[in-house]
N, C-alpha and C positions, 0 to 999 in steps of 0.2 A: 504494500500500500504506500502512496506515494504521501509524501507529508509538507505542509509548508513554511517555509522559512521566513523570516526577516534578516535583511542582510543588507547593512550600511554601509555603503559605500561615498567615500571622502578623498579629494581632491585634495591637492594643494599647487597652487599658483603663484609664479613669483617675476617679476621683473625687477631688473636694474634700470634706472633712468636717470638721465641727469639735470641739474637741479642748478640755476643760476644764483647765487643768494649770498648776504651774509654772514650768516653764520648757520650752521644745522638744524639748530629749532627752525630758523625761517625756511630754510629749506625742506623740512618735513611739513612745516603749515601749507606750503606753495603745493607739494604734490600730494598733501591731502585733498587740497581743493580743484587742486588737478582732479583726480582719482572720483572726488564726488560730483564736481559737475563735467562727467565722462569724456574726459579730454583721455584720460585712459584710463581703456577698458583691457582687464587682461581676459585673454581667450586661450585655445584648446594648446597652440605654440607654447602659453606660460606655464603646463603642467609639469611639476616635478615630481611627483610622485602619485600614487592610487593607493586606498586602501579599501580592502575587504574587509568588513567585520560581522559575521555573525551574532546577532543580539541574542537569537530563542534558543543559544544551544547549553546544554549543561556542563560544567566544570572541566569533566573530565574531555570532551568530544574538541570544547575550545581550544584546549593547551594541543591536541593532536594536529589542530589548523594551524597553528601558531609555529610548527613550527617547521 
């Protein structure tokens, strides 16, 4: 019998950009408001990793995904 799963799956996205300013706090404010009003948008190029995560499984079934 076939059973069903929940099964998390999480991204992560990352760009370097640069940043005219100065000093670092301005330049984190500058490409925050970059970032919010969508001057950049990161996409499927920014992905650095994937994860799988099983949510419904028990203890012991987790640690055998894991590893």
């Amino acid at each position: 019998m076939m059973n069903d799963y929940k099964i998390e799956i999480k991204e992560e996205l990352s760009r370097v950009i640069n940043v005219t300013a100065n000093c670092h706090e301005e330049a984190v404010e500058k490409a925050k408001s970059m970032y919010q009003n969508e001057e950049i948008i990161l996409n499927y190029s920014d992905i650095k990793s994937t994860e799988f995560k099983p949510l419904n499984c028990d203890r012991k079934k987790k640690k055998t995904l894991e590893r």
